[in-house]
N, C-alpha and C positions, 0 to 999 in steps of 0.2 A: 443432427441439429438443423433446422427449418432457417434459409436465406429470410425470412421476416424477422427473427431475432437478431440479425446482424443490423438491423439497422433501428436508428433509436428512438429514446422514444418518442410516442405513447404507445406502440404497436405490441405489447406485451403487458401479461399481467402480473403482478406479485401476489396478487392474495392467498395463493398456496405456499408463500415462500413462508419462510418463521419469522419470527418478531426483529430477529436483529436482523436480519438480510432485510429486510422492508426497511426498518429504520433508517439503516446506512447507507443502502440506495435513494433514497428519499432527500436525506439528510448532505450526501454527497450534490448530488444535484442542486438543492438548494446553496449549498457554499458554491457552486460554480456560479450557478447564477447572480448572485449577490458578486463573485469578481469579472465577470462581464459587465456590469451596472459599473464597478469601480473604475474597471478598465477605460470605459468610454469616457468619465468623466476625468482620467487622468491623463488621457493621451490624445483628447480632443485640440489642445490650445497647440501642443508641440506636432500633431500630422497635420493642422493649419499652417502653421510657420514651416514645415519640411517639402511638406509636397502641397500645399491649398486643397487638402482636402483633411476636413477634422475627423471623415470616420476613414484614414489610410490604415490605421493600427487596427479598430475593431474590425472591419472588414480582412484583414488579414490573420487576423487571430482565429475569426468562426471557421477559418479550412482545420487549425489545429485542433480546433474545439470537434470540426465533425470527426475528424479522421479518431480523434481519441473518444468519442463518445460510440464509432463504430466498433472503436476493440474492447472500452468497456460493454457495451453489450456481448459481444460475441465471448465473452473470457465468464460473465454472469453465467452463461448456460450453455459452457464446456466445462465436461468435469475435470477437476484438477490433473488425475493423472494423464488425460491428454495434452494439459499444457504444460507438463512436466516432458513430456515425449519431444515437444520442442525446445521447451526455455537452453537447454546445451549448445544449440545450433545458433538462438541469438545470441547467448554470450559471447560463446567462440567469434561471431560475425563482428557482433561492434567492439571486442576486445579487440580483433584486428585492426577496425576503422578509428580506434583511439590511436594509434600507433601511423596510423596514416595521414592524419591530423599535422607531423611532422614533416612530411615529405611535401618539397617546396613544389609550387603552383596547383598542390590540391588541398593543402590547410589555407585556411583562412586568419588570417590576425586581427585582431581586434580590442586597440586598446593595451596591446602588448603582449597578451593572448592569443595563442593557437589552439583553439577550440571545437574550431567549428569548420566542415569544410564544404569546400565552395561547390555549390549544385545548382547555383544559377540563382533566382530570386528567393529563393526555399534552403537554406544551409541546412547541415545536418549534423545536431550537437552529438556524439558516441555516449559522451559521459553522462548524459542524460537519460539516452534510451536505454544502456546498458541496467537503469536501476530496476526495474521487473526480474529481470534475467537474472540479475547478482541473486534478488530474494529468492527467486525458487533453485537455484543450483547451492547457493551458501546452506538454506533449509535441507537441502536432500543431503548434503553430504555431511554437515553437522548432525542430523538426524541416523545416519548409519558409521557415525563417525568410530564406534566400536568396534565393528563388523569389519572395517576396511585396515589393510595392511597397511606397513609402514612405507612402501612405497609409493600406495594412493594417499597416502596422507600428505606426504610430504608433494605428490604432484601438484595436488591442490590446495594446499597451504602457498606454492611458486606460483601455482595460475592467479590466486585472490591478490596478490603479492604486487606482480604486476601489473595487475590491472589496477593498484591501486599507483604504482610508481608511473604507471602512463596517464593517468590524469593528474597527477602531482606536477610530469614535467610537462604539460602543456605553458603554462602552469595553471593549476585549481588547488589551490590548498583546499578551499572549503567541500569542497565537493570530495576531494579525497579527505578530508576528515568527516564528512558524514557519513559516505559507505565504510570506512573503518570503524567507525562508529557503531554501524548497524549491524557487519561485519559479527563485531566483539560482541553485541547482546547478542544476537542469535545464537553463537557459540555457548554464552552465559548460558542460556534458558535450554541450550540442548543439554548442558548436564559434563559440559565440559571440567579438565582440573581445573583446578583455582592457578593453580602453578603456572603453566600453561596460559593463562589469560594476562594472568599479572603480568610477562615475562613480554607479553603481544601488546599489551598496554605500555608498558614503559619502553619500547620499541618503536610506537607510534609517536610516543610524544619525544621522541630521541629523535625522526625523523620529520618533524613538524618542524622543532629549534633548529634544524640543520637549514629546510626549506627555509625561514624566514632570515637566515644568514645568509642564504646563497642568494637573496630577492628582493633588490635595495626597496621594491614597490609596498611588498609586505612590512616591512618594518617601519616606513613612511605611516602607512595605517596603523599599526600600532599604538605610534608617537602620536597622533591624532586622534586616537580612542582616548587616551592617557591622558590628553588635553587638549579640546578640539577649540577651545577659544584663545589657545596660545598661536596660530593659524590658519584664523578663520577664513583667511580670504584664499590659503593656500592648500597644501593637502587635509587641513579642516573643514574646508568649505563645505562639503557633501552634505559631514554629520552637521555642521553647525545649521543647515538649513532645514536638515533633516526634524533636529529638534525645536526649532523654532515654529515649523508647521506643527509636529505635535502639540507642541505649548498654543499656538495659536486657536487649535480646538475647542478649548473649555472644557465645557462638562457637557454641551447639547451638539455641536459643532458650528462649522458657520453654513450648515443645509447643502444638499445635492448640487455639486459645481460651483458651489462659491469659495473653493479653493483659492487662495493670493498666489501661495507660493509654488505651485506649477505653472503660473506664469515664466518661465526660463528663468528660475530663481532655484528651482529645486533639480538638480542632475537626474537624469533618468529615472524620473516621477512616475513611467507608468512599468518597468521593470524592478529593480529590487527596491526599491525607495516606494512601491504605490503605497504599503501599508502609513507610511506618512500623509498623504492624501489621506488618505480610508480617515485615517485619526481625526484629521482638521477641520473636516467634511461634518464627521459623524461625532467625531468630539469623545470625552471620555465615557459618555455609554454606550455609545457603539465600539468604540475597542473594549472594553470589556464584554459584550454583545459576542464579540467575535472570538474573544479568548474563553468563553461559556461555548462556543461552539464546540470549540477545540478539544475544549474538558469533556462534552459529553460524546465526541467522536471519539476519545481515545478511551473514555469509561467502554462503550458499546464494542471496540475495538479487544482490550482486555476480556471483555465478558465470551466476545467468539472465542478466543485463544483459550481461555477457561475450560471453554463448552466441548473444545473441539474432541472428535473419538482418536485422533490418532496424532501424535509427536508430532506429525511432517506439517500437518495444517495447522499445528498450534505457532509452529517457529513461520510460515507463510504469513500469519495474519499479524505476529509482532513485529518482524520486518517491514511488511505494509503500515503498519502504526510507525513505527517512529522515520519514514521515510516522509509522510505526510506531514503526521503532528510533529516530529521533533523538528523537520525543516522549518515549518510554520514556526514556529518557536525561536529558533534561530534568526529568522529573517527580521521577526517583530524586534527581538533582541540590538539586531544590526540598527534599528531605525531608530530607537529610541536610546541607543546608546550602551546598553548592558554589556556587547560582543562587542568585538572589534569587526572594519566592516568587510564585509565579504562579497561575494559574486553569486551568493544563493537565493533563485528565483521564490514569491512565497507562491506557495502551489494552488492553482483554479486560479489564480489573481494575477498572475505576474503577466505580461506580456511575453511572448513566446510559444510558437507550437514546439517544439520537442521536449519544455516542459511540462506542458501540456498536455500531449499523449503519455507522456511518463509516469506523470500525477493520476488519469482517469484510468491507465493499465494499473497500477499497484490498487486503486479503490476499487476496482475490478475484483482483481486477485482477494481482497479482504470479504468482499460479499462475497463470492464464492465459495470460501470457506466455510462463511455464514451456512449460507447453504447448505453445504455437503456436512457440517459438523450436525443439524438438525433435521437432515431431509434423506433418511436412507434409503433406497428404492423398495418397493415390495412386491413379488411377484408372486399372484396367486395360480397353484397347479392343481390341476383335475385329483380327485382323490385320488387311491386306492385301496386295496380290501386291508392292506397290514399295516398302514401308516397316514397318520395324521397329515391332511395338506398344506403345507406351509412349507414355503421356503425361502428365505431371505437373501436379498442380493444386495451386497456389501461394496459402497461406492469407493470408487480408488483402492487406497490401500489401510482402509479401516479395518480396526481390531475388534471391534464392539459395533455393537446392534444402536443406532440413533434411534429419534423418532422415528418413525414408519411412516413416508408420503407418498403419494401415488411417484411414475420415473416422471426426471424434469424434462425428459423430449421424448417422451410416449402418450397416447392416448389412456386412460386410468384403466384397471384391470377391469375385466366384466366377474360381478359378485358370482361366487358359490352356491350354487343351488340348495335350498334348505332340505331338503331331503338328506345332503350328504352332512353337513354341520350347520350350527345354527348363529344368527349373525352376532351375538354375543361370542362366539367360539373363532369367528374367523381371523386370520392373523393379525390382519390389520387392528383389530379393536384389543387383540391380545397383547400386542406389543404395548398400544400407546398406555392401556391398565397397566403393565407392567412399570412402565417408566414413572407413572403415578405415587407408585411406592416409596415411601422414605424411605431413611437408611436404620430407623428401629422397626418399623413396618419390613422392609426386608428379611431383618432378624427373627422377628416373632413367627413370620412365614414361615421361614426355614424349618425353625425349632418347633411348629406346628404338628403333633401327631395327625391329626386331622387330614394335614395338606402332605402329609407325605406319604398317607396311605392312596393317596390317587397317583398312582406313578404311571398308571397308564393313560392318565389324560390327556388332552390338544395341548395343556400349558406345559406339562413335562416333555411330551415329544417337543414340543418346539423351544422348552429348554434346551433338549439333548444336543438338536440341529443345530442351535446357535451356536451351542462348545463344538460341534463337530469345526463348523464352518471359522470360528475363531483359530484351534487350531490348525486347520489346512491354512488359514492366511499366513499365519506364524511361522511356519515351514515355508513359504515362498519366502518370504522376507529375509530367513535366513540363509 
């Protein structure tokens, strides 16, 4: 991998990428940008009033913006299985550094919370970074969940376990109800029992009613979801201002910065509350604007998971979807009143670098898959006298032959000389004809006398190679 793709853009291209890796990188970027716009104009009145200076907040957000926009590039054009070779090492790490969050003069509190601990002007949330990590370890080992004995099972059913209990007792209800959350579909969609899942679901929600008994602050919000004008000046206050800013919106808003209520009217206006802003600003079509964004990030999101060749990137890219879209959903929830309210940043928008590296590594993680589910490498080899030349290389730990693209950190193969096959014949144009074929077009193929009295041609060897190579990966796996 070439040090210029570490760093962001415009110093790279996509145009070889496929359709939904372009989209979604595109598309990602664009939603970031649009919560930098909102950021500045949510957190200008309150870094006036804190410190005399209105850009204190955006000027401190763009370190969490670079730093997360260096590991989304670098994670774009690494292939999966080498960020699988790490992801173990940062769970293990920040499952520690969640646990160390407790131990007094290195957590930080905040608000009543020990979340975060103290590194000087720069805190360092765990249960924030740990969400990259959780997706690709939860995906690997759901994905081989068959294969592995009763004793890795149950390891790592204890590891996911407590790491869910170590953010619980910080305390984060929410945050440990959305990795549980993501948790339980990823398991879903690996093909887990039903038994099994029901038994982890009413477990979770057994340990939810326990936390909210154990946490007079939780149940305070409760009472004020349930009725935030019985309280408005008291633990009402947040949502009641919350929804007043929406309602204040209309339908068009009242335009860029003409916000009222983050005048010190609205609690922490440019963190979980900014989508309140957003709304009052931009009015009811720009949230819906922004809830069409959503729909078509999590459409594009389903379509990789669909596409993808192999199990392991199909469960990486749903994790990545509802870690973004479902939080984002939740958060808008929190603002306008539907949830009760919680501590969940909305992602690219919120204030916060270590939500923010967390949000740009998982949208990373989702174009990558993009990628690798559409982009297979192809290598082309010098003839010889008894065998057709082609031979296919199989990115990660794919089972099937993708599209055919030149590698994503190599210079493109040098073509075949026409003397030895002709460029209608060569693999590359072979593969991508093949993919062409529907699924009754495959059948009439098949059942073709025609096509199967050529059994010695380039499309048959390079049939054969592909079963070969399918299974020799089958056999590693196993």
């Amino acid at each position: 991998m070439k040090m210029r793709r570490l760093i962001p853009f415009p110093l790279y291209s996509t145009e070889e990428w496929a359709s939904e890796a372009r989209f979604l990188h595109w598309l990602t970027l664009f939603w970031l940008g649009i919560g930098l716009v909102v950021l500045f104009s949510a957190s200008y009145y309150a870094g006036l009033i804190e410190s005399g200076d209105g850009l204190y907040y955006p000027k401190r957000q763009l370190l969490g913006v670079t730093l997360g926009l260096i590991g989304f590039c670098a994670i774009i054009h690494l292939p999966l299985r080498q960020s699988m070779k790490g992801s173990a090492v940062g769970f293990f790490l920040f499952l520690a550094l969640i646990f160390a969050t407790k131990i007094p003069g290195l957590g930080m509190e905040i608000n009543g919370a020990t979340r975060w601990l103290d590194l000087g002007p720069f805190p360092l949330q765990p249960s924030e970074l740990i969400k990259p990590f959780l997706i690709l370890q939860s995906a690997y080992v759901f994905n081989r969940w068959s294969r592995l004995t009763m004793g890795e099972r149950v390891w790592w059913l204890f590891l996911f376990a407590i790491t869910l209990l170590g953010i619980l007792v910080q305390p984060n209800l929410s945050t440990t109800a959305l990795c549980g959350m993501t948790l339980w579909l990823i398991a879903l969609a690996a093909g887990l029992h039903y038994r099994s899942l029901l038994i982890t679901a009413l477990s979770g929600v057994l340990l939810a009613t326990l936390s909210v008994l154990h946490n007079p602050y939780q149940q305070s919000r409760i009472l004020s979801f349930l009725n935030p004008w019985a309280d408005s000046l008291g633990d009402g206050y947040q949502l009641y201002q919350s929804l007043l800013a929406v309602g204040s919106g209309g339908l068009v808003g009242t335009g860029f910065g003409g916000s009222q209520l983050k005048l010190s009217y609205l609690p922490i206006q440019h963190t979980d509350f900014i989508f309140a802003v957003f709304a009052e600003e931009f009015g009811l079509l720009g949230g819906f604007c922004f809830l069409l964004l959503l729909g078509v990030y999590s459409v594009m999101a389903l379509r990789v998971a669909m596409k993808a060749t192999h199990p392991l990137h199909r469960l990486i890219a749903i994790g990545s979807m509802i870690f973004l879209v479902g939080q984002s959903l939740i958060n808008i929830g929190v603002v306008i009143g539907v949830l009760p309210t919680t501590g969940l940043p909305l992602p690219l928008f919120s204030y916060g670098g270590n939500s923010m590296i967390a949000s740009l590594l998982i949208a990373g993680l989702l174009v990558r898959v993009a990628r690798e589910s559409q982009g297979a490498e192809v290598v082309a080899m010098p003839p010889s006298a008894e065998q057709t030349p082609s031979l296919i290389r199989l990115v990660g730990d794919h089972t099937s032959v993708a599209t055919a693209r030149h590698p994503l950190d190599s210079q493109p193969p040098r073509p075949l000389s026409s003397s030895h096959i002709s460029a209608k014949d060569t693999p590359l144009a072979l593969i991508r004809h093949r993919q062409r074929f529907s699924f009754w077009q495959r059948i009439f193929h098949r059942s073709s006398p025609s096509k199967q009295n050529k059994s010695l041609s380039s499309k048959a060897a390079l049939a054969r190679k592909t079963q070969q190579l399918k299974k020799r990966q089958q056999r590693r796996l196993r």
